[in-house]
N, C-alpha and C positions, 0 to 999 in steps of 0.2 A: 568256255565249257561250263552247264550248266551244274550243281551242285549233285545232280542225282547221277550224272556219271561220272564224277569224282567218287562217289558213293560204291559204284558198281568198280570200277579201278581199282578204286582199294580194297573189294574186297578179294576179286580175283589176284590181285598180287600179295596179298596174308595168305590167300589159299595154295597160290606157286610157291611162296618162299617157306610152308612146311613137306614141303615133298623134295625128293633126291634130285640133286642135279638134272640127272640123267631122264628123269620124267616130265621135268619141266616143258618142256618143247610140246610135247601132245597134247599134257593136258592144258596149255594158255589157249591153243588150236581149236581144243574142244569148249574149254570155258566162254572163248571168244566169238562163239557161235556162225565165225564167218566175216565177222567185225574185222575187216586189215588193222584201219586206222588205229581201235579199241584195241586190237591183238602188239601191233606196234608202242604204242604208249606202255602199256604193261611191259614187255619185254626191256624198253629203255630204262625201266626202274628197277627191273630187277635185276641189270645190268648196273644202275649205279648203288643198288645196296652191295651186291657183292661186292664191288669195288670199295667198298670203305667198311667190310666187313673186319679187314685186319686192322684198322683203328681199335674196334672195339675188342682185340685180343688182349689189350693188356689191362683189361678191368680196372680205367680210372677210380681214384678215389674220390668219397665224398668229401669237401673239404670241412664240412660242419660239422660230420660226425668222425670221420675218421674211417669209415667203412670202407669194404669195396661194395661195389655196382655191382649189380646183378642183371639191370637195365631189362627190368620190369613195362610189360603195355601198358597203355592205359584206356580206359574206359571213361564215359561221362557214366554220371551217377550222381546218389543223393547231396555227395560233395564236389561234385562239380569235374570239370576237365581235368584236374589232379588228383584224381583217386586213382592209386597204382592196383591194380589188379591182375588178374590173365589176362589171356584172352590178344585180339587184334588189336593196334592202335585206333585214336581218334582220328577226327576228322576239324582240324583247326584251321577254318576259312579254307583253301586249299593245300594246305599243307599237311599230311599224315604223322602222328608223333608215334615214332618208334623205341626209343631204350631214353634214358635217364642218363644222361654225363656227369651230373652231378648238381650240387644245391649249397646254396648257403642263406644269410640273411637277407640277399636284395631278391631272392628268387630261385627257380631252378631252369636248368639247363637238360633239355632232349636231341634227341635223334633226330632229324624227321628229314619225311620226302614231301622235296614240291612238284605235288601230280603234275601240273601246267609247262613247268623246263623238264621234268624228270633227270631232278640233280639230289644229290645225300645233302642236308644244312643243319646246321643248328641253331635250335630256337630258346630262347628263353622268356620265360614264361616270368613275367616281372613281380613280386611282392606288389600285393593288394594297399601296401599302408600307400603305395604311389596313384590308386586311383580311390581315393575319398572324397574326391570332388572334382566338379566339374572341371575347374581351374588346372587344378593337378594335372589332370589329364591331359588336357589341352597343352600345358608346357610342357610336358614329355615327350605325346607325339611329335612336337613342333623341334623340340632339341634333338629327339633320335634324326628326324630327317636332319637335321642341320646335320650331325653326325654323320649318316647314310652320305653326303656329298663328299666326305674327306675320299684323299685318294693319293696314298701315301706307299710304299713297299713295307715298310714297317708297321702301317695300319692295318686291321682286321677288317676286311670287306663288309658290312651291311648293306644287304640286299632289300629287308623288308621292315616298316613296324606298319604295327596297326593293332586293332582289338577285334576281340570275338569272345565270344561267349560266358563275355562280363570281365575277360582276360586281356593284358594288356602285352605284346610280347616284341621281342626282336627278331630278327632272322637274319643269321650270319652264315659269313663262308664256313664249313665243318673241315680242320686242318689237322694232321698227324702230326704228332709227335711229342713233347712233353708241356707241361709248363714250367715256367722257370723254376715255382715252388718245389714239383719234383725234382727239376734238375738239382736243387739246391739240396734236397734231401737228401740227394744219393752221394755228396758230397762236396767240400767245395772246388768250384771251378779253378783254373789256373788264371795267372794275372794276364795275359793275352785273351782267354776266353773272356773274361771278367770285364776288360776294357771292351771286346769285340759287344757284347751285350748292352751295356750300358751306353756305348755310342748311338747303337741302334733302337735303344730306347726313347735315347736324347732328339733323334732327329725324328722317330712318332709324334712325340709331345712337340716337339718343336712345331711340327706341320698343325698337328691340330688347332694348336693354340695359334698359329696366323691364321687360321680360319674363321679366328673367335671362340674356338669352343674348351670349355676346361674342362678333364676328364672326371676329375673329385675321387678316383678309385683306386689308383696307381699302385699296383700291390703285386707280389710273385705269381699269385692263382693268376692273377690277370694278364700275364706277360705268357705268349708261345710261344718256345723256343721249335719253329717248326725245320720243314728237311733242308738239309744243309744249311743249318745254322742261322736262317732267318727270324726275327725278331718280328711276330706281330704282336700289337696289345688290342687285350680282347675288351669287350662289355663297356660298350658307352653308355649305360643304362642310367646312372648317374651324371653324364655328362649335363654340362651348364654352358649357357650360350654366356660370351662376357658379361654382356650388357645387360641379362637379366639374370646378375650371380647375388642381386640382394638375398640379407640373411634371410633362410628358409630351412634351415638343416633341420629342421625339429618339428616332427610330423605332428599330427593332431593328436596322436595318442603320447606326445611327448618323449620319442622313440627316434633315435639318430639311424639315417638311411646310409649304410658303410659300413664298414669294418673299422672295429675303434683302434687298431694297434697301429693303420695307417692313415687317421684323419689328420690333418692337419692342425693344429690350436684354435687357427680360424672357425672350422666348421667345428671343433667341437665346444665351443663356445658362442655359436649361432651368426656369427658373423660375416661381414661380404666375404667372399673368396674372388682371388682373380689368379692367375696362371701361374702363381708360387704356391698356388695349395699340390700342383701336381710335382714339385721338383724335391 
């Protein structure tokens, strides 16, 4: 599908999803000019937005700021593909970015639809201090796919990396229900729940790490406790293949890539890391 009817797609499905249900129908018939296929493809998206419409009911928090989400469009503009404004979402390679999940120091996290399957995902949209150079970049796209191959029940699906638009991003499965962080907030768990989590943590990391790959992030934000009690861990964004985990922790701006309350001594002291920085 070529880029200018990804173009027309998304806009006719921004223009059905501000109208009433109940209108929907006629006006894709009309917008669609006669187009089946065109009229088809729209209707499957606006079938998988509603369906992950109630995710978005319980207004995640941000974890940087402490906010809730308002999960704000976004437009390109003089600041680029992350300038939150009104308006329709963008257009990121084929993917549509919709509402904002949330953000921290490695990046932020969106809604979005991919025009191409017409499925709801989540994408995150990576911190720039990761593409400063060539090199950089090159070993992250190369560690996400190595990531993208895990294939665990406890692991988070990655569907997609790549770049655009000077942006360098993930695409992952979009899952209900909390992360552990909130779970932990709202109290603490019992010693069965506590065990059941932690087991299921143990055998993610476990899978990855016979894959070769180290996570380096392993933290509550990053743990989803999704339905019935499944355990995935999200954001392999920092993950490290074994074999190439010499010290690199410390960007060019001299600037540690993590969250410091859960680096290891290793990485924050610039050092090799291998499969005990995630335990």
């Amino acid at each position: 599908m070529d880029p200018e009817r990804w173009k027309r797609i998304d806009a006719i499905l921004s223009a059905a999803l501000q109208r009433e249900v109940g209108q929907r129908a006629s006006f894709l018939e009309e917008a669609c000019g006669g187009d089946e296929e065109l009229q088809k493809q729209v209707e499957a998206l606006v079938s998988a937005h509603e369906a992950a419409s109630s995710f978005f009911k319980s207004q995640p928090t941000d974890e940087a700021e402490g906010t809730a989400i308002t999960g704000p469009a976004l437009s390109t503009g003089p600041s680029g593909v992350r300038s939150a404004v009104s308006g329709s979402g963008v257009l990121l390679g084929r993917y549509t970015l919709q509402h904002k999940l949330g953000g921290g120091g490695m990046g932020v996290v969106y809604q979005a639809i991919d025009l191409k399957l017409g499925r709801v995902v989540a994408i995150k949209l990576l911190s720039r201090e990761l593409a400063k150079s060539d090199a950089a970049k090159a070993r992250f796209l190369r560690e996400a796919q190595a990531a993208s191959a895990l294939d665990h029940p406890n692991i988070g699906v990655i569907y997609d990396v790549g770049e655009e638009a000077g942006e360098l991003f993930i695409v992952m499965a979009l899952y209900t229900g909390e992360t552990l962080k909130q779970r932990l907030d709202r109290g603490t768990p019992s010693v069965s729940e506590t065990t059941d989590i932690l087991r299921q943590i143990a055998l993610g990391i476990q899978a990855a790490h016979a894959a070769g790959i180290v996570h380096r992030d392993i933290k509550p934000a990053n743990v989803m406790v999704a339905g019935g009690g499944t355990i995935k861990i999200l954001d392999f964004g920092l993950a490290k293949l074994v074999q190439d985990s010499a010290p690199n922790a410390v960007t060019n701006a001299n600037e540690l890539l993590g969250t410091l309350l859960y680096m290891s001594p290793e990485r924050l002291r610039g050092q090799t890391v291998d499969v005990r920085t995630d335990c």
